[in-house]
N, C-alpha and C positions, 0 to 999 in steps of 0.2 A: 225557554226551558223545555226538554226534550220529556219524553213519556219514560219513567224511573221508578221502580220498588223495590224497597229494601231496607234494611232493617241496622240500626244502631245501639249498641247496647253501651254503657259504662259500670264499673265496678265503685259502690263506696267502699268508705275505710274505716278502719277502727285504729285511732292513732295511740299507740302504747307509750307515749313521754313526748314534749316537747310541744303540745298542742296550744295555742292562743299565741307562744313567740312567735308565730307565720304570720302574726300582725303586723304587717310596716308601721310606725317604726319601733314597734318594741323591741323587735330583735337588737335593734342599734344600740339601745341602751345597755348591751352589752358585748357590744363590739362583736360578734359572730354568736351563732344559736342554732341550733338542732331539731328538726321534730321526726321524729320516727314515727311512719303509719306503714299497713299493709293492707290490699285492696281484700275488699270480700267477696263472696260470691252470690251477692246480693246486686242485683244490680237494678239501674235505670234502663229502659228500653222502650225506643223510639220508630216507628212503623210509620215509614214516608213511602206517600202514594205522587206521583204530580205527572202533570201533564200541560199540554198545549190547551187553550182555550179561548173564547171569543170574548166568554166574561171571565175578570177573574174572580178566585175567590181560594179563601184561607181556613181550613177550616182544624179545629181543635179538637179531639175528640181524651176521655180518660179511660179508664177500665170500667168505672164507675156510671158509663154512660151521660155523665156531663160533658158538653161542647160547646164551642163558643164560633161561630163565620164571622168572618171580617172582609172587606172590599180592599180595605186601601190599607197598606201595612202604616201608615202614618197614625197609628193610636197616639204615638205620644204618651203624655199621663194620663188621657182620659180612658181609667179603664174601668173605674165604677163600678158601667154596668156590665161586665164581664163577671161571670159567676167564678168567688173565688177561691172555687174549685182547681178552677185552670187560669186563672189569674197569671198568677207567676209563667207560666210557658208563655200564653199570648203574649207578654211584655217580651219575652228573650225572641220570639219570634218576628214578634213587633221590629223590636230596635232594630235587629242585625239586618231586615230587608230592607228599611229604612235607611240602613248608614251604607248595605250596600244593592241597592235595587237592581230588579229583574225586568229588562226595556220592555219583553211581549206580554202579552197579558198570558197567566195561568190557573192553572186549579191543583192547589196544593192540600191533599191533606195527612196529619200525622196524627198517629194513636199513640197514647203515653202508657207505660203499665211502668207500676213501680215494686220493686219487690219487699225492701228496707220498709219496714212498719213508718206511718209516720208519727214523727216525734222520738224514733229510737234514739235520734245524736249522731247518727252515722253519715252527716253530709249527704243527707237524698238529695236536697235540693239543688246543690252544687252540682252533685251526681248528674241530676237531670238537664240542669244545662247544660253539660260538657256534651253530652249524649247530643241533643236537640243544636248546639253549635257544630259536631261533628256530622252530621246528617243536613243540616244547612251548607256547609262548607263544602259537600259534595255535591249538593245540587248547584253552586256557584263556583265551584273553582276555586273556592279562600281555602287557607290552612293546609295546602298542598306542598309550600315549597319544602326547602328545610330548614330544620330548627321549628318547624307548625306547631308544635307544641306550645313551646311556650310563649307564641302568637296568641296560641285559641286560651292560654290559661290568663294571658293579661289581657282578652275581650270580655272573659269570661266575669273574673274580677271583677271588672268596671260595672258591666252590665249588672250583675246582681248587687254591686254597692249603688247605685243607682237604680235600681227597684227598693231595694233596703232603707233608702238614706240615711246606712252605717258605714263604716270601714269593714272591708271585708279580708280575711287573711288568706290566704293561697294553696296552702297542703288538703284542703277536701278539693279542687281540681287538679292538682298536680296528682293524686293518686289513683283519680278515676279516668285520669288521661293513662298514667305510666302506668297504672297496676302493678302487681309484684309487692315487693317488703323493700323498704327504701327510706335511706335517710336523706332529708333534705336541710342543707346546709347554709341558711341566712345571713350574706357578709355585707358589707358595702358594695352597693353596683351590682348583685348577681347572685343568683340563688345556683348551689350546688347539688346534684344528683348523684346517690352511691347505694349502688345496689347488695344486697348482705345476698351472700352464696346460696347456690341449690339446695347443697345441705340445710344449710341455716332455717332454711323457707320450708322447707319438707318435717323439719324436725321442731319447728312453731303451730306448722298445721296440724299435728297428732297433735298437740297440746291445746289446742289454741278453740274451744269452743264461746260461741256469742245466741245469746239467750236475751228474748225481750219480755220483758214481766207482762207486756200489755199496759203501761202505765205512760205517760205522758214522758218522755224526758224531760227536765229540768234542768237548766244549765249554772242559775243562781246569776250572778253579774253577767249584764249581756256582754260582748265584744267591746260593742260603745262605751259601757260603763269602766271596762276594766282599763279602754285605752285613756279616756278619762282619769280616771285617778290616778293611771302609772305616770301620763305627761304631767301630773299636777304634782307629783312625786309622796303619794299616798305611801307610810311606810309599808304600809300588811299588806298592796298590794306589791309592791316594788322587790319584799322580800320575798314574797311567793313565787314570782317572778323568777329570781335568781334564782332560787332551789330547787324549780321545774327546769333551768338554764343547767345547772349544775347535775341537775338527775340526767336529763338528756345525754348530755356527754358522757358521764359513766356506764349508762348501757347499751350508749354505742359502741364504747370501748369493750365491751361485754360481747358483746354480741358480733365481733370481728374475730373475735380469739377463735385458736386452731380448734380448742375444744372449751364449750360453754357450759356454764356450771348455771342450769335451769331454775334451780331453786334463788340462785342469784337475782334472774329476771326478776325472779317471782316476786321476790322481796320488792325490787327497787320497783315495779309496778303497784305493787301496794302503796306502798309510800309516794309516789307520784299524786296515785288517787286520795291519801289523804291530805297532800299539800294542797289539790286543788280544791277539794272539801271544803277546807279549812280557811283560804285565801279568799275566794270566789264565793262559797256560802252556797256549794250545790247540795241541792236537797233530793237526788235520786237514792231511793233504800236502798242499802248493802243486799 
């Protein structure tokens, strides 16, 4: 590993319709599916120092002045005693130098700062792995060729569904990978990317403000729970389901027109927010 500094940032998202179908395989249950999100400018941001060394050593640092050293990236599961503060990074840093190790001995360290409140809902922690895999990827040569993308977005996956031991859905990495306002399109074999025009993007950002109460987010049915009951064919959730399937596609179709009728949005995002109220049992205050 040669002597490297430099800095990785990732954008979260605020996904306006079509959010929890990025679930494999709940999309299926409806033969193609929708989620619309656009990146914010909140971001994760990752501060990689390394160098050549006699001994190595791994070190974790937060904004927070929590850290954690490690010798031997082979943690494994045992992360215990890691303060779980920075838990979650030392496992994403854990695994990947593990699955793809570095032959000379080094001294790596990375600073986290997160901008997204935690607890807002806005995929921080997605956010920050994509960041933390993009800044490992460069000190290694991974996620370089092409198509890296959606290399680093199905390591990304894995690795937090295996820190989780949930299923984890895809569009909070696909958007702090891609950035921009973007629909992405769930088929059999292959997730589609389409980007909504300059205009469109320029005329969402005057409108488009995100405000955090300071309150925990609450999500109501976790990922687990809802893919649970959709496979067990739950009807409230199954209908929910479809009518977030169904809203999705008419504001995408909404939002492609030559010219968009805003209050349109406005509408089917309300309605979006109370189908998932309503299905899912979120308890974030209006």
């Amino acid at each position: 590993m040669k002597t490297e500094k430099f800095t990785v940032s990732a954008p979260t998202r605020a996904d306006l319709a079509g959010g929890t179908l990025d679930l494999w395989p709940l999309y299926c249950l409806f033969g193609s599916s929708k989620t619309i999100n656009v990146a914010l400018n909140l971001n994760a941001i990752c501060y990689f120092e390394s160098k050549p060394s006699a001994t190595q050593l791994i070190e974790i640092h937060n904004s927070n002045g929590i850290s954690f050293s490690f010798t031997d990236p082979q943690l494994g599961r045992s992360l215990e005693s890691v303060p779980k503060e920075v838990r979650f990074p030392v496992a994403i840093v854990s695994r990947f130098l593990t699955q793809n190790p570095i032959q000379e001995s080094f001294h790596l360290k990375i600073k986290i700062e997160t901008e997204a409140p935690i607890g807002s809902g806005l995929g921080g922690s997605s956010t920050l792995c994509v960041a933390l895999l993009k800044g490992l990827g460069q000190l290694t040569e991974k996620f370089q060729t092409e198509e890296w993308q959606w290399k680093l977005m199905e390591f990304a996956r894995d690795i937090e569904a295996e820190y989780l031991k949930t299923p984890t859905g895809t569009q909070d990495y696909l958007g702090a990978i891609f950035g921009g306002f973007h629909c992405f399109t769930y088929e059999a074999g292959k997730i589609g990317r389409q980007s909504y025009s300059e205009k469109v993007t320029t005329e969402l950002n005057s409108r488009f403000l995100i405000l955090f109460s300071g309150e925990m987010h609450h999500s109501g049915l976790s990922n687990w729970e809802v893919y649970k009951k959709a496979i067990e064919g739950d009807e409230t959730v199954i209908s929910g389901l479809k009518a977030i399937h169904e809203l999705s596609e008419l504001l995408h179709q909404t939002l492609i027109k030559s010219q968009i009728d805003w209050k349109k949005v406005g509408s089917l995002l309300t309605e979006e927010w109370r189908i998932r109220k309503s299905t899912f049992g979120v308890t974030t205050k209006d």
